[in-house]
TORLOPA-230098 format. One record per residue: residue number from 1; residue in one letter; x, y, z of N, C-alpha, C in turn. Coordinates in pm, whole numbers, padded with zeros to 5 digits, m for minus. Layout:
REM TORLOPA-230098
REC;resi;resn;n.X;n.Y;n.Z;ca.X;ca.Y;ca.Z;c.X;c.Y;c.Z
REC;NUM;a;X;Y;Z;X;Y;Z;X;Y;Z .
...
REM end
This chain:
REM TORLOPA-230098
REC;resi;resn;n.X;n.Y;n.Z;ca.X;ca.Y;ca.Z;c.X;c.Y;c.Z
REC;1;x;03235;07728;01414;03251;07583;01407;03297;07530;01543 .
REC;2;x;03258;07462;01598;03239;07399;01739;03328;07305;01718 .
REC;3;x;03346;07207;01641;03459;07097;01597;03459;07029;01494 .
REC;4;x;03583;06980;01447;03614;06935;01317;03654;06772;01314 .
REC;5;x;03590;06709;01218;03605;06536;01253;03712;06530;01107 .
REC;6;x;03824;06415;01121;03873;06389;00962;03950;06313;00959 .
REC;7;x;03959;06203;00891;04066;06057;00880;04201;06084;00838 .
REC;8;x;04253;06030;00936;04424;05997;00881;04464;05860;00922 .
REC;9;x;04551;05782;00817;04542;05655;00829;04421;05573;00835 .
REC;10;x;04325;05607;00806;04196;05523;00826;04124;05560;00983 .
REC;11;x;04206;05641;01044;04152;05618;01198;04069;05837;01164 .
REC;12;x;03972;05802;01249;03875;05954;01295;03960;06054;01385 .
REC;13;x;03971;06157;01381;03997;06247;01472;03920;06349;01446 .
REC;14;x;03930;06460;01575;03845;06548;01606;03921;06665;01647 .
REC;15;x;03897;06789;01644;03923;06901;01685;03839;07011;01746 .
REC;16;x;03840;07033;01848;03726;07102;01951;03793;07240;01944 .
REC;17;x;03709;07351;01930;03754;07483;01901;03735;07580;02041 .
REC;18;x;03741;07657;02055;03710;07734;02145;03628;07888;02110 .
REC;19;x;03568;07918;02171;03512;08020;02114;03636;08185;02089 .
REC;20;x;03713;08166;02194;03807;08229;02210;03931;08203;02184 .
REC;21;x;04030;08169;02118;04136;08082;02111;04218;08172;02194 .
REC;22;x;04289;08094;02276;04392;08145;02391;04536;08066;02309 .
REC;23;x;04542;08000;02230;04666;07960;02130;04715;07862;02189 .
REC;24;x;04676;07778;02258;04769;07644;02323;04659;07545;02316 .
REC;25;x;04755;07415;02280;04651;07317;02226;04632;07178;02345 .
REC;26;x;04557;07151;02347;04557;07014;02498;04489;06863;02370 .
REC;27;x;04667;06768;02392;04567;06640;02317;04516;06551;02450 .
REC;28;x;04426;06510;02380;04328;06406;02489;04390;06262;02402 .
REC;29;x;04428;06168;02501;04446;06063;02459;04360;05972;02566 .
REC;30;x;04265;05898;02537;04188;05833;02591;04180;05639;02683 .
REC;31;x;04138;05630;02757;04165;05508;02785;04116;05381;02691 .
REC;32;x;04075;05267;02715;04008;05136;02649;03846;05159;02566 .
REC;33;x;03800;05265;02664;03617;05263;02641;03656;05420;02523 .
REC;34;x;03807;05471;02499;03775;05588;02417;03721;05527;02268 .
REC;35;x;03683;05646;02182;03640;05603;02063;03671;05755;01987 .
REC;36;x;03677;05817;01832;03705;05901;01790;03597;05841;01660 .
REC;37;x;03478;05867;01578;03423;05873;01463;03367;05995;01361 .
REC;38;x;03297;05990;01242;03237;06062;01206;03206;06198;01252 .
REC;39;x;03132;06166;01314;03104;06278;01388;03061;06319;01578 .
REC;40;x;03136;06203;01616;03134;06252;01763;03271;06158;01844 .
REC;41;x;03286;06149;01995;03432;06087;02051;03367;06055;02156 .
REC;42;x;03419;05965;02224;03387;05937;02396;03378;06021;02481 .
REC;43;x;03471;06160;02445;03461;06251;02565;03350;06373;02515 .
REC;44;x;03286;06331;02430;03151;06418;02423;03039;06355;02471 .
REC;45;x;03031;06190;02406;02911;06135;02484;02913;06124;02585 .
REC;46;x;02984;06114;02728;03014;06074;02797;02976;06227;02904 .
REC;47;x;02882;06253;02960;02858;06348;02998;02959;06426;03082 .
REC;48;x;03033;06399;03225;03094;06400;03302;03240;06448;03209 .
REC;49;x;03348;06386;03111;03445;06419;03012;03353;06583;02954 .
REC;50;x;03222;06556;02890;03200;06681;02826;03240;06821;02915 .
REC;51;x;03153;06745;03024;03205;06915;03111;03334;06940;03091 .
REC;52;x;03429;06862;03147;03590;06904;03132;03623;06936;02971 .
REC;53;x;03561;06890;02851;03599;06973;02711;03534;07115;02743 .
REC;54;x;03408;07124;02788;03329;07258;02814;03439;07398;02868 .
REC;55;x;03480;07314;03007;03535;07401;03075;03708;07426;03004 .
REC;56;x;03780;07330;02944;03898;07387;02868;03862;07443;02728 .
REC;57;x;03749;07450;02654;03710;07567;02523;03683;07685;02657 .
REC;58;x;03622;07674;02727;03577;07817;02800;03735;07925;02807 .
REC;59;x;03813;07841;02857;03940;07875;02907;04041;07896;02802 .
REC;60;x;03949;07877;02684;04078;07905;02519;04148;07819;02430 .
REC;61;x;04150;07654;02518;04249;07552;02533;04132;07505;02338 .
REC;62;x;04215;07466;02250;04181;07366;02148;04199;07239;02160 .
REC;63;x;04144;07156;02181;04164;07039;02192;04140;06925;02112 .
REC;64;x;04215;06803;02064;04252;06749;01990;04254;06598;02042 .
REC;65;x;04158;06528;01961;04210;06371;01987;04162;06256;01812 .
REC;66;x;04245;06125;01878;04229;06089;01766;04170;05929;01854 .
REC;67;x;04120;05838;01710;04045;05685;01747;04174;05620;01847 .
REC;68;x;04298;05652;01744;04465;05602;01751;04411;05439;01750 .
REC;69;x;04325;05409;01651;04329;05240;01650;04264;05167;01761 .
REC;70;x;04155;05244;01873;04080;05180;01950;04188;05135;02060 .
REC;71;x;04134;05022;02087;04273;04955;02230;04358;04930;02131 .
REC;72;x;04503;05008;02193;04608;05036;02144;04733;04995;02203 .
REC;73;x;04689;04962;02370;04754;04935;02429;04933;04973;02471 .
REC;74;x;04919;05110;02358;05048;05151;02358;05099;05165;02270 .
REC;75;x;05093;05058;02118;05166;05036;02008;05251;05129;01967 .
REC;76;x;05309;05107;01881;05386;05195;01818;05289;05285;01722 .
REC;77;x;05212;05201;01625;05138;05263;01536;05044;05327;01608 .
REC;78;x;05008;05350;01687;04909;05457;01813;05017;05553;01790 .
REC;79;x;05127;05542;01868;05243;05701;01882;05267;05735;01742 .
REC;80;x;05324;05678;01650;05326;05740;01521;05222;05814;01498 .
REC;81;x;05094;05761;01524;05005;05840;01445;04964;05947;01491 .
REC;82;x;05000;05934;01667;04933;06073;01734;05052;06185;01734 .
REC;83;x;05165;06146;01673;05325;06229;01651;05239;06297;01466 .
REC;84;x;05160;06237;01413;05114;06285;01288;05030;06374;01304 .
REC;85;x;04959;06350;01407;04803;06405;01404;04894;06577;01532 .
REC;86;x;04984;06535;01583;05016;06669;01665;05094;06756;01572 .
REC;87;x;05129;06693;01437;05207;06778;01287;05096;06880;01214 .
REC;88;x;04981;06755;01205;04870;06823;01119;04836;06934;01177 .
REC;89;x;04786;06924;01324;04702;07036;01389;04783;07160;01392 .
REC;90;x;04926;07165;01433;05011;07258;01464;05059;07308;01309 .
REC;91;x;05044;07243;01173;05059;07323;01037;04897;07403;01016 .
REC;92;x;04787;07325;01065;04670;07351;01021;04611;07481;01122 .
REC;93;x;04659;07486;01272;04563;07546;01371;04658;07676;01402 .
REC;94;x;04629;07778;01462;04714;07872;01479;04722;07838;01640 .
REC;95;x;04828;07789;01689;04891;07766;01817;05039;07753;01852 .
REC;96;x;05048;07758;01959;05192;07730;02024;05270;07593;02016 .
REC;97;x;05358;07592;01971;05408;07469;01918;05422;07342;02010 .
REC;98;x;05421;07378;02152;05465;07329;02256;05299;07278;02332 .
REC;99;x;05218;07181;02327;05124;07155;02405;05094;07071;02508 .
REC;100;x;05010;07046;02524;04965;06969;02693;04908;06834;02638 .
REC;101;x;04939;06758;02727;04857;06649;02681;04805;06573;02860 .
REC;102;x;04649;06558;02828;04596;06469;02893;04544;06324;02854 .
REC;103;x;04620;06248;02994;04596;06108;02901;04559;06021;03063 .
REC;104;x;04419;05928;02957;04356;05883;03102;04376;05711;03092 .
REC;105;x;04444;05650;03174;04414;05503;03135;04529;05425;03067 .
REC;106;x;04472;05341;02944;04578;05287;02857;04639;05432;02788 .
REC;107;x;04564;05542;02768;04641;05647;02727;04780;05666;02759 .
REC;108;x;04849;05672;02884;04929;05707;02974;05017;05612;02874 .
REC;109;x;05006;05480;02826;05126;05403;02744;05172;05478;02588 .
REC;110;x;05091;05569;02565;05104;05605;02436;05199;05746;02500 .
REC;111;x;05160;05815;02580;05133;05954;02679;05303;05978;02683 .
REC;112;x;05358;05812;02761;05510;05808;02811;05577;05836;02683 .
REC;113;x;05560;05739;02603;05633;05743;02435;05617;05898;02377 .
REC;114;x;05543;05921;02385;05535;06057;02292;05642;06167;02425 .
REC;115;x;05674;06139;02569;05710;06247;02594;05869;06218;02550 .
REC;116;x;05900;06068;02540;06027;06044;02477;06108;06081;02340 .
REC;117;x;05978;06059;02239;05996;06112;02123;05966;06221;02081 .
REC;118;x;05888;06328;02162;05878;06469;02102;05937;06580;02243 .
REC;119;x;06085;06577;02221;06086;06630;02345;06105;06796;02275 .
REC;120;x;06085;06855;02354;06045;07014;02298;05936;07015;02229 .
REC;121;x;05825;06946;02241;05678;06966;02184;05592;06952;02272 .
REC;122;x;05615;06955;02400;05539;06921;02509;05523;07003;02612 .
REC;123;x;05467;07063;02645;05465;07178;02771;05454;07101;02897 .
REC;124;x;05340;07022;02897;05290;06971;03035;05218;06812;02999 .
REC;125;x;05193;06739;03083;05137;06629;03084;05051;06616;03225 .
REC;126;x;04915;06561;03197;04803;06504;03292;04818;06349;03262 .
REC;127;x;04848;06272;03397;04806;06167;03350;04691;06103;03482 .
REC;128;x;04601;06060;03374;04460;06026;03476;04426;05891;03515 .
REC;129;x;04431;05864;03618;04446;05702;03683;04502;05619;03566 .
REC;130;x;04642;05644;03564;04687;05582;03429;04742;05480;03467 .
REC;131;x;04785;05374;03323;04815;05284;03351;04979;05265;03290 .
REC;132;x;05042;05286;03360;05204;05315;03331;05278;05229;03287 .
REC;133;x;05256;05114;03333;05305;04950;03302;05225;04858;03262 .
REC;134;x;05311;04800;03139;05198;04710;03077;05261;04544;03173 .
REC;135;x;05336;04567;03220;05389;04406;03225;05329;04432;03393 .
REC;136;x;05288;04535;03479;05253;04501;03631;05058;04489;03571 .
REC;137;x;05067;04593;03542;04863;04579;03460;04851;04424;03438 .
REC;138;x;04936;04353;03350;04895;04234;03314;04880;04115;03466 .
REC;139;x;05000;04142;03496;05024;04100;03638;04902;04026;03736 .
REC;140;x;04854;04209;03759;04675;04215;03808;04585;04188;03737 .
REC;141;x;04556;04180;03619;04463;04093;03504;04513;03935;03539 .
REC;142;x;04610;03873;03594;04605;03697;03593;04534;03670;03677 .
REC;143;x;04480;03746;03810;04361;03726;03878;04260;03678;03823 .
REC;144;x;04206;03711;03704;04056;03742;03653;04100;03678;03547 .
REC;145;x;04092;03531;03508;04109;03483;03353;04012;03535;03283 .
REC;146;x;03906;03618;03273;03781;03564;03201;03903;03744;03086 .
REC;147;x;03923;03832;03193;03997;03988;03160;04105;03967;03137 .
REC;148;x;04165;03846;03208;04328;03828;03107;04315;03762;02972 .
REC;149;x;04235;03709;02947;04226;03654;02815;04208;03746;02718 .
REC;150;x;04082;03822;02791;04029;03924;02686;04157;04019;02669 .
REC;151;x;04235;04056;02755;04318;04145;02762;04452;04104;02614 .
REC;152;x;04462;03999;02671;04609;03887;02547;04543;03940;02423 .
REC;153;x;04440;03905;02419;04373;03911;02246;04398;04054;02195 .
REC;154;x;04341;04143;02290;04394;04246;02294;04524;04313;02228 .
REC;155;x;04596;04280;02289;04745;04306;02295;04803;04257;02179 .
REC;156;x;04780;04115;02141;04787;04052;02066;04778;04154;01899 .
REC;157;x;04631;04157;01913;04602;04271;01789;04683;04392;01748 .
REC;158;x;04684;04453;01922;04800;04579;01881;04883;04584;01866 .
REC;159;x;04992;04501;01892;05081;04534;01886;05144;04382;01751 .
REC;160;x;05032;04347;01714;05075;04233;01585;05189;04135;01617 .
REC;161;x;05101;04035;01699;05203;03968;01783;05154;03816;01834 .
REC;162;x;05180;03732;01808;05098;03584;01901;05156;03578;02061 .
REC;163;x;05070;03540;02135;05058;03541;02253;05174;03477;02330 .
REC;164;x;05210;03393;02265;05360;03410;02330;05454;03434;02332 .
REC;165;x;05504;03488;02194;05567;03616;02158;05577;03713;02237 .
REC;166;x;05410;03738;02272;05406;03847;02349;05431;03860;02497 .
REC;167;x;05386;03763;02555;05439;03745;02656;05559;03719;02706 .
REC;168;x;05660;03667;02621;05790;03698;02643;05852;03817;02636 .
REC;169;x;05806;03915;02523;05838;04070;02537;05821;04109;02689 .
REC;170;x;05669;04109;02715;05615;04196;02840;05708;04149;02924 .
REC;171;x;05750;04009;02959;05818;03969;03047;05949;04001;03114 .
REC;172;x;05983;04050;02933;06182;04094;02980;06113;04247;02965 .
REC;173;x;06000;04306;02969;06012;04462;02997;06058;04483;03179 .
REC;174;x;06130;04571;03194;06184;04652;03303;06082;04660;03418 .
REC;175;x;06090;04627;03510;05996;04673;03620;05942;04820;03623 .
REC;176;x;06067;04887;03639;05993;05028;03676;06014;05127;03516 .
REC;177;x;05944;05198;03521;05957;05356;03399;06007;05408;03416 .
REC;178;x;06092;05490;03340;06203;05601;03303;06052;05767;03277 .
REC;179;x;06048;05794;03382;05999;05974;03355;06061;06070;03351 .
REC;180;x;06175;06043;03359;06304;06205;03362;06305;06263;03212 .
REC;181;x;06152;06302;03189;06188;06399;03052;06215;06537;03121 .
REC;182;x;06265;06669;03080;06191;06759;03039;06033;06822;03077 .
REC;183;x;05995;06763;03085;05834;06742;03121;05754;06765;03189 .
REC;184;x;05671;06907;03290;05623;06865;03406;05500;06770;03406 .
REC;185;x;05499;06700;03512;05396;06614;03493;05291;06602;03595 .
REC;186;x;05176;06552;03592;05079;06543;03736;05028;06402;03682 .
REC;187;x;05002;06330;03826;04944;06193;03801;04837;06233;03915 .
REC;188;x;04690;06230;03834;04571;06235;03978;04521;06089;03960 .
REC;189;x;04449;06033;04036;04445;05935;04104;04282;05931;04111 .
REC;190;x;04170;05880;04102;04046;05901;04155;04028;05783;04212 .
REC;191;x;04030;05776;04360;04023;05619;04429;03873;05556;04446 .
REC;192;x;03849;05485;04376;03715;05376;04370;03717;05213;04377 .
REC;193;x;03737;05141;04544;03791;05020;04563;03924;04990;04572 .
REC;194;x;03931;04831;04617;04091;04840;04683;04160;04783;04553 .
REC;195;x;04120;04784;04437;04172;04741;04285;04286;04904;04257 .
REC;196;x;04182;05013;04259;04253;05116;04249;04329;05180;04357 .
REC;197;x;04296;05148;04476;04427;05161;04597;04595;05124;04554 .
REC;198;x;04528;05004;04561;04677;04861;04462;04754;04942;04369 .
REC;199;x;04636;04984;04279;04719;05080;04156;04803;05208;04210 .
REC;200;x;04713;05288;04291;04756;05394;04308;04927;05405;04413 .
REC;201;x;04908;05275;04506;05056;05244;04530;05167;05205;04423 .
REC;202;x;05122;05155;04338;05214;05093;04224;05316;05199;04165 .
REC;203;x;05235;05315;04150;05285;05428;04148;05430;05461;04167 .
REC;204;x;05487;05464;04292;05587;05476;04411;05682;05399;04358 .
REC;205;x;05590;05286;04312;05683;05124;04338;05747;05156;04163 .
REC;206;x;05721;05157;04062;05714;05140;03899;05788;05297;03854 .
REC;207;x;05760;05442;03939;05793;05520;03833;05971;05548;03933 .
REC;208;x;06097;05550;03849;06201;05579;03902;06248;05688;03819 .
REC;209;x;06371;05809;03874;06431;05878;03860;06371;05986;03893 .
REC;210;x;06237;06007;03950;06160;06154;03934;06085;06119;04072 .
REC;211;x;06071;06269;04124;05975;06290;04265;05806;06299;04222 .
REC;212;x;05733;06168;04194;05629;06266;04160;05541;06243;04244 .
REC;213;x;05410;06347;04326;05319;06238;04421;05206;06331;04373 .
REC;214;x;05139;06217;04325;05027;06189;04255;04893;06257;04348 .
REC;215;x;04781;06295;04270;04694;06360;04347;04607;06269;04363 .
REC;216;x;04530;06249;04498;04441;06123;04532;04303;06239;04534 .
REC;217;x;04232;06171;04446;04034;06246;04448;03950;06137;04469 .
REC;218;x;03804;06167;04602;03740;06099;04621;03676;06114;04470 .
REC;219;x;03548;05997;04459;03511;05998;04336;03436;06090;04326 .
REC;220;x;03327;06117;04464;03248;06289;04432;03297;06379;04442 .
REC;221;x;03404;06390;04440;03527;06500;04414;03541;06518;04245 .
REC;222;x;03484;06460;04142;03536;06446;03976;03480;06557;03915 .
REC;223;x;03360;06617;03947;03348;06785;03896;03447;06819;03914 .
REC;224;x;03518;06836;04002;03669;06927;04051;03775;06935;03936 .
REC;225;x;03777;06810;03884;03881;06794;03784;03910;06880;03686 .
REC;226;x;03823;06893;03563;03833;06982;03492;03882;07139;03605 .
REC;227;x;03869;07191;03709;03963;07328;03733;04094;07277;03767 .
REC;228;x;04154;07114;03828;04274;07101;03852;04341;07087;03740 .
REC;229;x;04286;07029;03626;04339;07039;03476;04381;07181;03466 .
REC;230;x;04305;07262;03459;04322;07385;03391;04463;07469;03472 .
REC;231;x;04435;07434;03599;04522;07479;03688;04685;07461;03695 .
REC;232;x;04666;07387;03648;04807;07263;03556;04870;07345;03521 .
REC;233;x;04737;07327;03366;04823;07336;03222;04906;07555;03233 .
REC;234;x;04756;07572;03315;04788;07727;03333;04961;07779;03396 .
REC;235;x;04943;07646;03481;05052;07705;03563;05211;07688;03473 .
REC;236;x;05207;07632;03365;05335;07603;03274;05314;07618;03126 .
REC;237;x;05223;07814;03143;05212;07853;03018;05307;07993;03022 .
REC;238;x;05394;08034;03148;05451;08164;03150;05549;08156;03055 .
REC;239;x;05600;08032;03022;05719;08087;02900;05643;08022;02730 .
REC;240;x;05672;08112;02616;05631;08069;02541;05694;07967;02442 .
REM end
C-alpha cells in the first residue's frame, strides 16, 4: 500500500508509506495552494513536492499530512486537529514517538504552535519560505488591495472573526516570535524577486531569543531540496 486517505473532523488526510519503514515519521504541513482529498494532496500533484515525497519514502521517512481546513492561516482548529491527526498516526503506525515536521508557507503558523504545544513530540522542524508572522505578512499584503482583501476574508473565515475584530487582534500581536523551544530548527529560503528578499530579511528582524540563519537557494537550486531535507531530519535521529 503506497498510501492511505481518511477523514477526521470532516477534513482528508493522507499517509505515504515507505517501502522500507526506517520508523520516524515527517508531517508535511502545507502552504495556501495545499489541499488533502479522497484520494490524492498537493504534494503529489504537484510534480517538483512529489520528488521530495519520492526521495523521503526512499529514505524510510512515513509521511503524513492533513486538508487542516484549507487556508488556515494558523487557527487554532488547524493545530488541534494536526495535534489529533499526530495521536492517530503514532497509535495506528509503528514509529518513533518524536517526529519531524516540514512546513512550507502559511504552514510555518500552524508549524510554531504545535512546537509550543507538543514539546517532547518533535525531533526536528523544516520551515520552507515560511511565513512566521501574521501581523508583518499582512503588513506587505496593504500594498496590493485587490490580496489584502482577499487575504481579510480569509482570515476572517479561519479564525471565525469579523474584520475588525480581527484586525485589532493582529494589531496588538507582538512584533517578533518566541522560537526558544527545545527544537532544532532550519529555515531555507528559495529567493525568487525582491518580494521574497523583503521576506527573507524579515527573518533577522521578527524571530527573537534564538541564533537561526536561514538557508538562501537559487530557484534552480529546488531539486537540491529534498537531500537538504533528508540531511536535516538525518542529522537529529542519533538519539531515540
Amino acid at each position: 500500500m503506497e498510501n492511505r486517505n481518511f477523514q477526521m473532523d470532516t477534513q482528508w488526510n493522507i499517509i505515504h508509506y515507505p517501502e522500507k519503514p526506517a520508523g520516524f515519521g515527517v508531517l508535511i504541513i502545507g502552504d495556501e495552494r495545499h489541499f488533502v482529498d479522497e484520494s490524492k494532496c498537493f504534494w503529489t500533484q504537484n510534480e517538483g513536492k512529489l520528488a521530495f515525497i519520492d526521495q523521503l519514502k526512499e529514505k524510510g521517512y512515513t509521511i503524513f499530512s492533513s486538508n487542516l481546513y484549507g487556508r488556515n492561516w494558523g487557527s487554532e482548529k488547524a493545530v488541534e486537529l494536526a495535534q489529533r491527526l499526530y495521536q492517530y498516526v503514532i497509535r495506528s503506525e509503528i514509529l518513533n514517538n518524536q517526529i519531524h515536521i516540514l512546513a512550507e508557507g502559511m504552514g510555518a503558523l500552524v508549524a510554531v504552535k504545535l512546537m509550543e504545544k507538543m514539546e517532547g513530540c518533535i525531533r526536528s522542524v523544516i520551515l520552507l519560505n515560511p511565513i512566521l508572522s501574521l501581523k508583518h505578512h499582512i503588513e506587505q499584503e496593504k500594498e496590493h488591495k485587490f490580496f489584502y482583501k482577499k487575504l481579510m476574508r480569509e482570515l476572517s473565515a479561519a479564525h471565525k472573526m469579523g474584520q475588525r475584530a480581527l484586525e485589532g487582534k493582529i494589531s496588538s500581536m507582538e512584533d517578533t516570535i518566541n522560537l526558544e523551544f527545545d527544537v532544532p530548527v532550519k529555515i531555507i529560503h528559495v529567493l525568487s524577486g525582491g518580494k521574497s528578499y523583503a521576506q527573507s530579511k524579515l527573518y533577522q528582524q521578527i524571530i527573537r531569543t534564538r541564533e537561526i540563519h536561514p538557508t538562501y537557494i537559487l530557484p534552480e537550486k529546488k531539486p537540491q531540496l529534498g537531500k537538504i531535507f533528508i540531511k536535516f531530519f538525518n542529522s537529529h535521529e542519533t538519539v531515540l
